[in-house]
C-alpha positions in Angstrom: 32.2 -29.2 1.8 32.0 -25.8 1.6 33.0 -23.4 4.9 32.2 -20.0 6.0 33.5 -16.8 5.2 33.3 -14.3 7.9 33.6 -11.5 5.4 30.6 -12.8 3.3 27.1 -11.4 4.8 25.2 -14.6 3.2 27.2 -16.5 5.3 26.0 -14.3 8.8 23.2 -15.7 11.0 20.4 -13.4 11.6 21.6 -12.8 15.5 25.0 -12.2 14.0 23.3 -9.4 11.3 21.4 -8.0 14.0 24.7 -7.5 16.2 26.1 -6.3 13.1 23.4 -3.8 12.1 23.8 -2.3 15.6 28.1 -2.1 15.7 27.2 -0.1 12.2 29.3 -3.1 10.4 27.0 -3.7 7.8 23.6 -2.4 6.5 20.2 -4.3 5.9 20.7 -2.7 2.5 24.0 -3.6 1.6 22.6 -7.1 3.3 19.5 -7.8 1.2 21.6 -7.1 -1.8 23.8 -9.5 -1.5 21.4 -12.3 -0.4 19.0 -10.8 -3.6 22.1 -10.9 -5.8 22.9 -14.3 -4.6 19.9 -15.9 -4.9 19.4 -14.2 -8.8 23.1 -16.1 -9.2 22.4 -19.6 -7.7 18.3 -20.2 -7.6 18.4 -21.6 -10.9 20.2 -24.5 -9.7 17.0 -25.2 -7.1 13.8 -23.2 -8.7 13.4 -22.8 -4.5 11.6 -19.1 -5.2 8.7 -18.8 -6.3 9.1 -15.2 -6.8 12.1 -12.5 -5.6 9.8 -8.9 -4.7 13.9 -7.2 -5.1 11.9 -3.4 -4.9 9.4 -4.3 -1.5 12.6 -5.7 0.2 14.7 -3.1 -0.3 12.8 -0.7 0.6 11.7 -2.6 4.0 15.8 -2.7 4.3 16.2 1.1 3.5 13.8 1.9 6.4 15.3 -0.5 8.7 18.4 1.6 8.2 17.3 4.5 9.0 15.6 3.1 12.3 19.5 1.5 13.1 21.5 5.5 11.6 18.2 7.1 14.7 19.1 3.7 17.2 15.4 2.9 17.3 15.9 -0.6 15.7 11.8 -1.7 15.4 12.6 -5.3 17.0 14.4 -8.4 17.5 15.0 -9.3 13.6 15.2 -5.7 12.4 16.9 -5.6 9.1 16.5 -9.7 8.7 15.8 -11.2 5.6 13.0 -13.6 5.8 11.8 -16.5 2.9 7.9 -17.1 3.3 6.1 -20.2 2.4 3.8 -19.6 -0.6 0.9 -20.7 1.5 1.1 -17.4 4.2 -0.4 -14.3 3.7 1.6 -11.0 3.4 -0.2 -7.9 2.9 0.5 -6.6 -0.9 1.6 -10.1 -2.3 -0.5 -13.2 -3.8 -0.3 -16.7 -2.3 -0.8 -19.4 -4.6 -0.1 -22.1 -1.7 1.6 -24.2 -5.1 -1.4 -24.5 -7.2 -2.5 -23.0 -10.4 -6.0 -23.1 -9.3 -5.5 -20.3 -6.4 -6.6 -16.9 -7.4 -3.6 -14.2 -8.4 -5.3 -11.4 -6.2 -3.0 -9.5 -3.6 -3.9 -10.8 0.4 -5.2 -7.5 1.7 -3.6 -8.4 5.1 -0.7 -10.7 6.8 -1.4 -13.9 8.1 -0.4 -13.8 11.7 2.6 -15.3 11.8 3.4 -12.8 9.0 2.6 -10.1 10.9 4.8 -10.9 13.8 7.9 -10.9 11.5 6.4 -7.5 9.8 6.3 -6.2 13.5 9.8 -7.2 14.5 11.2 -5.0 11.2 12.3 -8.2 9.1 12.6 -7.8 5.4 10.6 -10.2 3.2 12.4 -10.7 0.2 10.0 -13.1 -1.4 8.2 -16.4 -1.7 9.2 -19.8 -1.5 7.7 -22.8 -3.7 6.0 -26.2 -2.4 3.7 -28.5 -3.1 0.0 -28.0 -4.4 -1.6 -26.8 -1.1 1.6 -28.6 0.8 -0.4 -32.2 0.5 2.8 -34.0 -0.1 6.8 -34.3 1.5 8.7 -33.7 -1.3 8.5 -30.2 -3.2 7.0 -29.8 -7.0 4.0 -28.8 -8.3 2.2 -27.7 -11.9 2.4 -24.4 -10.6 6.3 -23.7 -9.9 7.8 -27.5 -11.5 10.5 -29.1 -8.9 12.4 -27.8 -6.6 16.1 -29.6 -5.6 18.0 -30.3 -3.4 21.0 -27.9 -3.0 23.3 -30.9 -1.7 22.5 -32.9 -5.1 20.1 -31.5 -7.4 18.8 -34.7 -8.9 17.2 -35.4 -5.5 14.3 -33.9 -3.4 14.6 -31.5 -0.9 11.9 -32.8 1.3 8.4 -31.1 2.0 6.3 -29.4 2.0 8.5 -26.1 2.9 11.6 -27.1 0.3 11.9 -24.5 -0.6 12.2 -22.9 2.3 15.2 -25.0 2.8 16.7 -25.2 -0.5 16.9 -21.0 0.5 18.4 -21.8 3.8 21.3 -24.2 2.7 22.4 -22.2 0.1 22.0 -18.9 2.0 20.0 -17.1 -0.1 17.9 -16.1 3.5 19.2 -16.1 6.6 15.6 -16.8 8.1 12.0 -18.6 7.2 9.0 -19.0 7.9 7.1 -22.1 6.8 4.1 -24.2 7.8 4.2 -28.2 9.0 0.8 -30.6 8.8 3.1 -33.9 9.2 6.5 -32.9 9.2 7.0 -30.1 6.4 9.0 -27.9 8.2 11.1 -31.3 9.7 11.5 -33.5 6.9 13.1 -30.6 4.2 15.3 -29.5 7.3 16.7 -33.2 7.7 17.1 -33.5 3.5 18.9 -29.9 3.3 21.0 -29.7 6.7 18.9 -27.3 8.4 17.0 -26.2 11.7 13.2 -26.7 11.4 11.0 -26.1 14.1 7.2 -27.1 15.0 5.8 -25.6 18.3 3.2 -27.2 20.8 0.2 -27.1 19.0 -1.9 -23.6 19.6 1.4 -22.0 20.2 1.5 -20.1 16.9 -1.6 -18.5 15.8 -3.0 -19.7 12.5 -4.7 -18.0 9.5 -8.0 -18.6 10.5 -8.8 -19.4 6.5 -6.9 -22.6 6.8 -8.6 -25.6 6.2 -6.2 -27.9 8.2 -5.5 -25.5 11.8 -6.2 -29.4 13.7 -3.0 -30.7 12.1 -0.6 -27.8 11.1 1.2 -25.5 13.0 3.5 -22.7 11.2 7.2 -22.6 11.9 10.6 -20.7 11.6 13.0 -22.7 9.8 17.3 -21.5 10.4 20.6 -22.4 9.9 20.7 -22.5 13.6 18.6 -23.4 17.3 19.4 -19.8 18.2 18.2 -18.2 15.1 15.3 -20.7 15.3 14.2 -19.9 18.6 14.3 -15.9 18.2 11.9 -16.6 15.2 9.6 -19.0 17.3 9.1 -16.4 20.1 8.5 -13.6 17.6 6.1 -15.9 15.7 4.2 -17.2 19.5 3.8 -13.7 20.8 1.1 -13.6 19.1 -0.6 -16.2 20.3 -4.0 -16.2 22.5 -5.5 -19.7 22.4 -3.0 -21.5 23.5 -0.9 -20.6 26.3 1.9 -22.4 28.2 0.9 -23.7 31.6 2.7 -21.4 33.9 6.2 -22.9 34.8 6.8 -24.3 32.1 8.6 -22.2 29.8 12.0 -20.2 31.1 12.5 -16.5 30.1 15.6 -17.5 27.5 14.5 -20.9 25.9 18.1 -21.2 25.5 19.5 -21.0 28.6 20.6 -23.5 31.6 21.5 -27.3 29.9 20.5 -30.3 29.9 22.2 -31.9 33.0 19.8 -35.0 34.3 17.6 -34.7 31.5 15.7 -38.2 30.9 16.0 -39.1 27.0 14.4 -42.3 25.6 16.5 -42.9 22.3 14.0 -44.6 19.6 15.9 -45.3 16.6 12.6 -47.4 15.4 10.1 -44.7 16.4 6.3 -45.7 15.0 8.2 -48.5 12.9 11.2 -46.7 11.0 13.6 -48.8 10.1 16.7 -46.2 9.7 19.4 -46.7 7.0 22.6 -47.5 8.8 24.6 -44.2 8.4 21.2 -42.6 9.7 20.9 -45.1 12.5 24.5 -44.3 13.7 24.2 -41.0 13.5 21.6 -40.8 15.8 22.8 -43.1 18.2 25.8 -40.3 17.6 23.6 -37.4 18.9 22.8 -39.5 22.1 26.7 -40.0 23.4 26.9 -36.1 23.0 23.6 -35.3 24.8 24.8 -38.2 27.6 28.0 -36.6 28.0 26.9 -33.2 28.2 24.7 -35.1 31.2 21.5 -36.4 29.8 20.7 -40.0 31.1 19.8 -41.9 27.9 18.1 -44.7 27.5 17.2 -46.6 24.2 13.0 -46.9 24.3 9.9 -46.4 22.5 6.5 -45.2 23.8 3.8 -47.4 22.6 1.8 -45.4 19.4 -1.3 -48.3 19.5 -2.0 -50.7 16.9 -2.5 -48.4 13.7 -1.8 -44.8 13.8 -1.2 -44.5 10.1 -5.0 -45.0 10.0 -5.4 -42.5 12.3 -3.2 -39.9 10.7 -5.1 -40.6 7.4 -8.7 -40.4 8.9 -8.0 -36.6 10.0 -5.6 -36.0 6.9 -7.7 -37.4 4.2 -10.4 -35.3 4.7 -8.5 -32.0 5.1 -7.1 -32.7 1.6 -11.2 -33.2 0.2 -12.1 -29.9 1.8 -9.2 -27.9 -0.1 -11.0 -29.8 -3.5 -14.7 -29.2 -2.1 -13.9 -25.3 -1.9 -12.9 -24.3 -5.6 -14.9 -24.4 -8.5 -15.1 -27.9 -10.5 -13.6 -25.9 -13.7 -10.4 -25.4 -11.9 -10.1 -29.7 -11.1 -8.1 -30.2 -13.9 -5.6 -27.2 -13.1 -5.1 -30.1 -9.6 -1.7 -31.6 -9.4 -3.1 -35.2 -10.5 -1.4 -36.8 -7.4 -2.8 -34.7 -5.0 -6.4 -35.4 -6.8 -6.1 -38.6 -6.6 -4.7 -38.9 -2.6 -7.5 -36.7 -1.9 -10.5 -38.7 -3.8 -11.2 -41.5 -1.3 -12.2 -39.3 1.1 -14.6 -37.0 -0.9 -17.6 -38.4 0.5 -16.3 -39.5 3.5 -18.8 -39.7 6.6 -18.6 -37.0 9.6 -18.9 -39.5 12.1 -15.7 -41.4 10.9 -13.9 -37.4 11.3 -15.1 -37.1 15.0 -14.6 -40.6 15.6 -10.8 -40.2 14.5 -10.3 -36.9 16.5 -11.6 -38.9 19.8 -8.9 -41.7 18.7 -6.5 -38.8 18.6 -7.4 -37.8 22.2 -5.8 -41.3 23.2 -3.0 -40.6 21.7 -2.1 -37.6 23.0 -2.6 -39.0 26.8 -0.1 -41.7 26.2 2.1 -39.8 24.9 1.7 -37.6 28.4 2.4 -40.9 29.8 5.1 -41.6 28.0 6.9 -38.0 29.0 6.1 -38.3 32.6 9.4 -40.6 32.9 11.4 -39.0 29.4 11.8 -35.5 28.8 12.8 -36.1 25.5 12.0 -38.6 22.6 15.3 -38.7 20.1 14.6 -40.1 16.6 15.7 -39.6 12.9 13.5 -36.9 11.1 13.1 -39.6 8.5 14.9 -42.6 8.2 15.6 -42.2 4.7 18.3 -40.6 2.4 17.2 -37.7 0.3 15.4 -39.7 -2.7 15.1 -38.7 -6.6 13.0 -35.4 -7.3 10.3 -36.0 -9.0 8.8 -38.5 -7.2 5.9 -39.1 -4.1 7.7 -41.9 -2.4 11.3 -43.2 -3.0 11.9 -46.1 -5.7 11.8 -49.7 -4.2 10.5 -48.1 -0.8 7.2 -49.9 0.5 3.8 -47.8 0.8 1.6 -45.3 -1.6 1.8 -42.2 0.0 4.6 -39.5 1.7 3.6 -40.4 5.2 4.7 -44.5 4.8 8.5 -43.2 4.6 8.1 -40.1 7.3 7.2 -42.3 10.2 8.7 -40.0 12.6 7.3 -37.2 11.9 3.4 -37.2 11.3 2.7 -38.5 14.6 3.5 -35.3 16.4 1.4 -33.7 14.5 -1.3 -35.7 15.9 -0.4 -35.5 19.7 0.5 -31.5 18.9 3.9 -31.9 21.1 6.9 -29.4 19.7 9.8 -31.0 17.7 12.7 -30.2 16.2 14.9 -31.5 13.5 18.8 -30.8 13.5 21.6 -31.2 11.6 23.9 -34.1 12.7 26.2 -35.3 9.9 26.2 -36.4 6.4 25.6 -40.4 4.8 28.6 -42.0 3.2 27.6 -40.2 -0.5 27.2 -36.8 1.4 23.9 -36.5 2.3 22.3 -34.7 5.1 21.7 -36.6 8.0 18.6 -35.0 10.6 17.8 -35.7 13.8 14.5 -35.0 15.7 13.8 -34.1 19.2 10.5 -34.1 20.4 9.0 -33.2 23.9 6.3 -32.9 26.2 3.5 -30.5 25.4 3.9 -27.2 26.0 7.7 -28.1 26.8 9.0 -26.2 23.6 11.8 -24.7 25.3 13.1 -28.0 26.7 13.7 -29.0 22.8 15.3 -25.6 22.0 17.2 -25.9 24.7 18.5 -29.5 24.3 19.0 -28.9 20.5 21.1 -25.9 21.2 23.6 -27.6 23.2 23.9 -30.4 20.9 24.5 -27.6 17.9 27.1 -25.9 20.3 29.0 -29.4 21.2 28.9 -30.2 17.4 30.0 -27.2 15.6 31.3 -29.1 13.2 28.3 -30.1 11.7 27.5 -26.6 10.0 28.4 -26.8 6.9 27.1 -25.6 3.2 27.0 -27.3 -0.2 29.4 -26.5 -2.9 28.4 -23.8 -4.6 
């Protein structure tokens, strides 16, 4: 495994560069080169950009330096380099959300989220690659081909924001920003040894052009909780529609511990059936949350008798609409598995929609339930290994579609609770291991928090693949 060099600035967090940028120890210049330098050196190995924009970042750094030489730093990531998701708007660059059927034309403004980073002085240094219109957990597509996993490049990074990931574990960005409709920030996180985080639904404000705002939620992705969490409260500030009951969220999501927290360990969460290494290194993550003082206790809450059904009822149709809305020239330009996934539901009825989101409602109140006694739900990210690129659903494994091997991470999507995935170990062959935290709605600093004092007991996870 590869470790850390202190003199390298790829290696930096982005709260150690921004403690750096104000001791005058380094530069967001001399910082953006390197990560553009390294990422012109190593990307080939991952195709995880979809494009590098080497003269816009710069010169975002070069004014970030000036702010730091005047000590009028802009905000809390001033001087960060950021990787965006291909399916967010920035001002001055086109998104192509994967697909070769997207028009080419510059977004004339920044999607929200966008514009919170923009705001706190972060430098974008370009785009990452996913799936057509993110439809799918692993990451390839007609437009950008397949993107690998940095840990073994003959197998998948996860999705939908791989390459977000890919970036992340072979620091080639400190920092990014991606977007998660049934686990794409979680899943690529697990597969690559990364932080992924999804917010209480409402939390972070949404383009409103997106065709699947019921479902997805936009999210910082890190190397660490603490990077993670600065990025999630830039990202929520600007957020109107949705915000925490008062009480419920403390002024440093990181502070305090997690003393007499109540965690229900589920190992089979929604019918996973976790490979052994995976399975132990879960039950791993629960001795170090019980002895920093959590009470654990091995339980699942009770998901009702189909919610893969449900998930597909309010999925399914999202995917039509994204089809319904371009021109029937452009079909054939479609990644053929994301035409296909998508064609059942074409015609689907409006009653069966509502009827699903009313289903959903359920959901979501036993889940409540459910957290009224457990602060905490504990699970894999995905009971699976990273599988061979190239591919929908692993070889051998049963089911048709992504969501039949992510079974822990779509269903909070549909109750909207905040989750995170961290690192917490490697398989025999040296694969990442993730695990998932999820918790109450609107209890989003209860995961940071509980995440971050795992990562601090367990520095020993951090690690980077060979490069």
């Amino acid at each position: 495994m590869g470790s850390y060099d202190a003199t390298d600035p790829t290696d930096f967090t982005a709260a150690q560069l921004v403690r750096a940028y104000r001791d005058g120890r380094l530069s967001p210049v001399e910082v953006s080169r390197a990560f553009i330098a390294r990422s012109e050196r190593l990307d080939e190995r991952v195709n995880a950009w979809r494009m590098l924009d080497v003269d816009g970042a710069l010169e975002m750094a070069r004014r970030s330096e000036e702010r730091y030489r005047e000590l009028s730093p802009l905000g809390r990531l001033d001087g960060v380099p950021v990787a965006i998701k291909d399916d967010l708007a920035v001002k001055g660059w086109t998104a192509r959300h994967g697909s070769r059927a997207t028009s080419d034309a510059p977004d004339a403004t920044d999607a929200p989220t966008v514009a919170g980073f923009r705001r706190h002085g972060a430098v974008f240094l370009g785009r990452t690659t996913m799936p057509e219109v993110g439809w799918k957990a692993v990451t390839d597509s007609p437009l950008t081909g397949i993107t690998r996993n940095p840990w073994d490049t003959e197998r998948t990074p996860g999705g939908s924001s791989g390459g977000n990931a890919a970036v992340l574990a072979l620091r080639l960005a400190p920092l990014a920003v991606g977007s998660d409709i049934g686990g794409s920030v979680r899943i690529p996180a697990a597969f690559c040894s990364v932080v992924g985080f999804k917010s209480t639904q409402g939390r972070v404000p949404l383009d409103p052009r997106t065709k699947t705002g019921m479902l997805l939620q936009a999210g910082p992705m890190a190397r660490t909780v603490e990077d993670a969490t600065v990025a999630n409260e830039v990202a929520t500030e600007w957020a109107a529609t949705a915000p925490a009951p008062p009480g419920t969220e403390a002024p440093d999501a990181l502070a305090g511990n997690v003393r007499g927290l109540r965690v229900a360990l589920a190992p089979g969460f929604n019918g996973a059936r976790p490979e052994r290494p995976i399975a132990a290194a879960i039950a791993a993550v629960a001795e170090v949350l019980a002895e920093q003082g959590a009470h654990v206790e091995e339980v699942a809450p009770d998901l009702g008798p189909d919610p893969r059904s449900l998930y597909e009822r309010l999925y399914g149709p999202m995917l039509a609409a994204e089809i319904a809305g371009l021109p029937a020239e452009k079909h054939d330009l479609l990644d053929p598995g994301f035409r296909e996934a998508a064609a059942p539901w074409r015609e689907s009825p409006a009653v069966d929609f509502v009827a699903a989101m009313y289903e959903r409602r359920g959901l979501i109140q036993a889940l409540h339930v459910f957290h009224g006694k457990y602060d905490l739900l504990l699970t894999p990210t995905v009971p699976i290994s990273p599988f061979a690129v190239g591919r929908e659903t692993p070889s051998g494994r049963a089911g048709e579609r992504w969501y039949d091997w992510t079974p822990c991470t779509w269903p909070v999507n549909l109750t909207g609770q905040p989750a995170i995935s961290i690192p917490c170990g490697f398989t025999p062959e040296g694969l990442p291991i993730g695990a998932q935290l999820i918790g109450a709605r609107h209890a989003d600093s209860v995961v940071l928090r509980a995440a971050h004092v795992y990562q601090r007991a367990r520095p020993d996870i951090l690690r980077r693949p060979e490069t």
